[in-house]
C-alpha positions in Angstrom: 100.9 125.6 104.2 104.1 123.6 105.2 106.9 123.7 102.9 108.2 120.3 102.4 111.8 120.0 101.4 111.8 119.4 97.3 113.7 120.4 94.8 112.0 122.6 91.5 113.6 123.7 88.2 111.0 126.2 87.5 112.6 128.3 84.5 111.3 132.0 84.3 112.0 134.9 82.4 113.3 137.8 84.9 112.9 140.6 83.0 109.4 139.9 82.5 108.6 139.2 86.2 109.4 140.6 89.5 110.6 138.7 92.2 107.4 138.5 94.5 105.8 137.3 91.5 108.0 134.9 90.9 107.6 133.6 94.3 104.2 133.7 94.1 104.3 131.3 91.3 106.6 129.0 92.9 104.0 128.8 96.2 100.9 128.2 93.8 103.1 125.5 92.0 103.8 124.2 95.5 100.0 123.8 96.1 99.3 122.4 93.2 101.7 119.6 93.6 100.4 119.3 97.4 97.1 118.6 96.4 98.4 115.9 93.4 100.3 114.3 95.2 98.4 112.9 97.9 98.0 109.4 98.5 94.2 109.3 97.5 94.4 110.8 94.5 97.2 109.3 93.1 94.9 105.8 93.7 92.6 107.2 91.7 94.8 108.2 88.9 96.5 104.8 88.8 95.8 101.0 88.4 98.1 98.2 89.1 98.8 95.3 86.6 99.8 92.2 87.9 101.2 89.9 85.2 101.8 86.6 87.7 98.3 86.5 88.9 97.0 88.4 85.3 95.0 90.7 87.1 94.3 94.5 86.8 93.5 95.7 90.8 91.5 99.3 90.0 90.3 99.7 94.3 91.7 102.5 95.7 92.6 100.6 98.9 94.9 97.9 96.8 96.4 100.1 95.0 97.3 102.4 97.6 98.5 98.6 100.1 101.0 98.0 96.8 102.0 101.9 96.5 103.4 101.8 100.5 105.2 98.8 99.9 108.9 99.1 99.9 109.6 97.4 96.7 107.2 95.9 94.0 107.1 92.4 92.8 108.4 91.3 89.6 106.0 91.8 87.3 103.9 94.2 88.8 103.5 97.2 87.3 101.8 100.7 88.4 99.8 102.5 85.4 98.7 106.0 85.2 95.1 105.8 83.9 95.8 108.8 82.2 
């Protein structure tokens, strides 16, 4: 896997840990986040509310057209469905 550039704080006691398995955390951390983060499953985690048109837009493909754009109306407001 790829590393993208991205800053972590990941906080770990050394004395408890050696340093390959401190790496090894970091990568499985790494993949984790790769996997969360993509576009498709961040659709599914979230919902847009749109307080002009008082609408809530739950399709994957809206929510991921409003997500790509560069800056969000006033008034419209990404959720976590969490």
């Amino acid at each position: 896997m790829n590393n993208i550039n991205r800053d972590l704080l990941v906080m770990f006691n050394h004395e408890l840990m050696s340093p390959q398995a401190i790496e090894h955390q970091v990568e499985m951390l790494h993949e984790l986040l790769f996997d969360v983060e993509r576009m498709d499953n961040l659709a599914q985690a979230h919902e847009v509310i749109d307080l002009n048109k008082y609408k809530v837009f739950n399709k994957k493909m809206l929510v991921k057209n409003i997500i790509r754009e560069q800056e969000l109306k006033p008034f419209v407001f990404l959720n976590c469905k969490n």
